[in-house]
N, C-alpha and C positions, 0 to 999 in steps of 0.2 A: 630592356625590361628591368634590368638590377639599378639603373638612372631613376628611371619613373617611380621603383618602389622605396629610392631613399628620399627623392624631393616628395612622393607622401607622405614618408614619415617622419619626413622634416615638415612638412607643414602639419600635421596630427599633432606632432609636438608644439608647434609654435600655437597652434590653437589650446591645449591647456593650459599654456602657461599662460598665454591672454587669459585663459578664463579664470583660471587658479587667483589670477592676478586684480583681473577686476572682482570675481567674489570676495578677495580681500578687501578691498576698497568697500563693497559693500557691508561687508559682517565691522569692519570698524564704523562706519556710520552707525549703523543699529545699536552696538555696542553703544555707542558717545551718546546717541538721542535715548538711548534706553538709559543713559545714566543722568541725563539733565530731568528726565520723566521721574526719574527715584526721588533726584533733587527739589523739584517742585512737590512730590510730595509728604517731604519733613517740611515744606512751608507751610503747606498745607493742612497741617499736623499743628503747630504752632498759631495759624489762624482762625484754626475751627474752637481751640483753645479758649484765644482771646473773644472770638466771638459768645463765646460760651458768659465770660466772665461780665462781659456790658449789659446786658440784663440783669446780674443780683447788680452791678454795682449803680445801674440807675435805680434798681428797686430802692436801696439802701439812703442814695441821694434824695427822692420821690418825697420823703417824711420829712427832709429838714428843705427842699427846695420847692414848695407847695408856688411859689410865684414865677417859678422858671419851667414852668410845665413846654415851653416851645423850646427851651434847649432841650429838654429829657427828649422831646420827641423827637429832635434831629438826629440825637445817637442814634437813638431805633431804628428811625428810617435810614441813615446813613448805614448802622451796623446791619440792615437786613438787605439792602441793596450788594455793600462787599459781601455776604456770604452768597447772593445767588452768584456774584461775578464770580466770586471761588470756585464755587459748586460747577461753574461752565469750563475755568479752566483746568479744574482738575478731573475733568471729562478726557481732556486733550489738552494736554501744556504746551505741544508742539503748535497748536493755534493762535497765529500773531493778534489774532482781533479778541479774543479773547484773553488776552495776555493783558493786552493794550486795558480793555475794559476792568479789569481788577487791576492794574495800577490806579487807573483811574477813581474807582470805584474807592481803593483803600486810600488814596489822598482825600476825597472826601469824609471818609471815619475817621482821617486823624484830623484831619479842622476840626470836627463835629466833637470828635473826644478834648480835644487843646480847650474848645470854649466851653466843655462842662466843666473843666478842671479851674480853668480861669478865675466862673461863677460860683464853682464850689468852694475858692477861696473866701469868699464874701460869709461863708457859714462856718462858725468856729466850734458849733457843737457837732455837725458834721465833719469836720478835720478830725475832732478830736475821736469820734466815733470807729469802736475797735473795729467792725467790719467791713469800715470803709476805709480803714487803712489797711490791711488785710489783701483788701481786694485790689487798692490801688497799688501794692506792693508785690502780688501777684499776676497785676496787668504790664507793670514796670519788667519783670521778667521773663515774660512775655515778649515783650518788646523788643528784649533785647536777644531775643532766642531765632524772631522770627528775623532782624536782622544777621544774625549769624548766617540760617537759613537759609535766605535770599540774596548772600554774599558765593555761599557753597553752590546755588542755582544757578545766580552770574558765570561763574569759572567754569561751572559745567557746558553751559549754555556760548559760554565764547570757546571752548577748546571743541566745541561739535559745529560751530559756524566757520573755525576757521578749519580745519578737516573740510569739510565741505564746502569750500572755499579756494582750497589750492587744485593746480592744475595738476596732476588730469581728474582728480577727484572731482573736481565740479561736471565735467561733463557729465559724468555717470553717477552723481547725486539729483540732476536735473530730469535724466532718463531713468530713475528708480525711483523719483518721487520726494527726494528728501529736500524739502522747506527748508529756508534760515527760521532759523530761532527765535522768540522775542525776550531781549532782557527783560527784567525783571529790575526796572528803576523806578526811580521821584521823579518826576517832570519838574516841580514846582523847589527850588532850593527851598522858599521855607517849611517845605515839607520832610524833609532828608532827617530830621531829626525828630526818635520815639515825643511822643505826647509825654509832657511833663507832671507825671500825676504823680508827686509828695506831696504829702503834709506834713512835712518838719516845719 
């Protein structure tokens, strides 16, 4: 009898400490996906920004670029296309397809923004123009905020893929539901570099 009641409470024991054990494993994933979720959203914080600012500064462009009406209009539709992609990922960041489609989406704004900056060379009272420097000086920082961002979202996003990744934790990331991640990169190298808006 006194056998039987130690091999139960050797096995009662050994079953919390399984459990203790893999609940650990669990509250660290949540933890790590709850901080690449935080992460995504300072990008997202930086991109609602910049989105904000491509409207005065096409407005502003609009009065000295009357003959370039098909590039103004690509910003537009480029910059309203990445903010629905935003708008979807920062529903769920943890969604690879919708990760996918906002990179996607924001390679498209920066061509769209590189070519109005290109043709807005071509205009010198436009250069010279306070509020379009102003604006291009505040999208420039921008730029480079959301890169910060989207460096801080990587790091998060690979230290909860590879948690979720090692053995035994991947068993019971797969039976709990927890997803790889989707970075947060350029597909295109000449895209990997902010849109070049000075006018010095």
């Amino acid at each position: 009898m006194k056998l039987l009641l130690i091999v139960a409470l050797v096995l009662i024991g050994l079953v919390i400490v399984l459990g203790a054990w893999v609940a650990g494993i669990y509250n660290t994933l949540v933890a790590l996906r709850n901080r690449f979720k935080n992460a995504f959203a300072q990008i997202d914080v930086q991109l609602k920004r910049r989105y904000d600012l491509i409207p005065n500064l096409v407005e502003v462009a609009k009065g000295y670029m009357k003959h370039e009406s098909t590039t103004l209009e690509a910003v537009i539709k480029a910059r309203n296309i990445a903010l629905a992609a935003s708008q979807t990922a920062a529903a769920n960041p943890a969604d690879a397809n919708a990760m996918k489609n906002l990179v996607s989406a924001e390679s498209g704004l920066g061509g769209a923004l590189s070519r109005l900056m290109v043709v807005s060379e071509q205009y010198p009272d436009l250069k010279a123009n306070q509020n379009m420097m102003q604006l291009t000086e505040e999208l420039t920082s921008t730029e480079n905020k959301v890169s910060f961002a989207r460096q801080a979202y990587n790091d998060s996003v690979m230290a909860y893929n590879t948690t979720r990744e090692v053995f035994p934790n991947v068993i019971f990331a797969g039976m709990f539901g927890f997803l790889p991640a989707e970075l947060f990169k350029i597909e295109d190298p000449t895209e990997r570099n902010a849109p070049k808006v000075s006018f010095t």
